[in-house]
N, C-alpha and C positions, 0 to 999 in steps of 0.2 A: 504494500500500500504506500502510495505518496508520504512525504513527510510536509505538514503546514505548519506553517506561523510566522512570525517574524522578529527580526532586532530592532531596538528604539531606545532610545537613552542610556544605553549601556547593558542592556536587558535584553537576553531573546527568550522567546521560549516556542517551541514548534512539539507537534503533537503527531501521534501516527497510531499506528495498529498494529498488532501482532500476536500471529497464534504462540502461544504459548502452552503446550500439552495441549488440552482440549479448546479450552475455551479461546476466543479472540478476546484480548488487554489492549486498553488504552494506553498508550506511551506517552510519556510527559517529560520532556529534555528541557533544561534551565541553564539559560547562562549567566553570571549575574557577577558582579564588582569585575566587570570587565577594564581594566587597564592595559595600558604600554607592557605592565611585566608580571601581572596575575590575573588571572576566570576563576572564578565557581562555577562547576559545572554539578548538576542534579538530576537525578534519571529516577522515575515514579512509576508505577504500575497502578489503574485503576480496573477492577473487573465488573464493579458494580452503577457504572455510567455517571463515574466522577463523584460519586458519593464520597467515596474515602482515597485516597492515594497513598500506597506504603513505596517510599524512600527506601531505593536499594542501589542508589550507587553515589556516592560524594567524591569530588575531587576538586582540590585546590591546585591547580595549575602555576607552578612560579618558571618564571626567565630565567636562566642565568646568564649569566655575563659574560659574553667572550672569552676565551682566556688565550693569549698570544705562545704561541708556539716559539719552542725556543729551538 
């Protein structure tokens, strides 16, 4: 299934579908304190038509710094 939604002020979030074992889940992706050199990124599962969304996946994304080769 396509993936929708979109970024705006630092913020995305886009939605899709997916079987998972039997049933089709809503998917729910978050991007959020989007900077030059860090994202939160957040990945939800809903199966009950967004009633509830249980959080199964966190990540704090950092830059690092070049580092010059010697």
């Amino acid at each position: 299934m396509p993936t929708v939604g979109e970024f705006k002020d630092g913020h995305g979030e886009v939605y899709d579908c997916e079987q998972i074992n039997d049933p089709m889940v809503l998917v729910l992706n978050v991007w959020k304190d989007i900077s030059a050199n860090l994202c939160t990124f957040e990945q939800a599962f809903s199966d009950d038509g967004e009633k509830r969304w249980e959080v199964n996946w966190i990540a704090v994304d950092t830059r690092i710094p070049d580092r010059k080769l010697e």
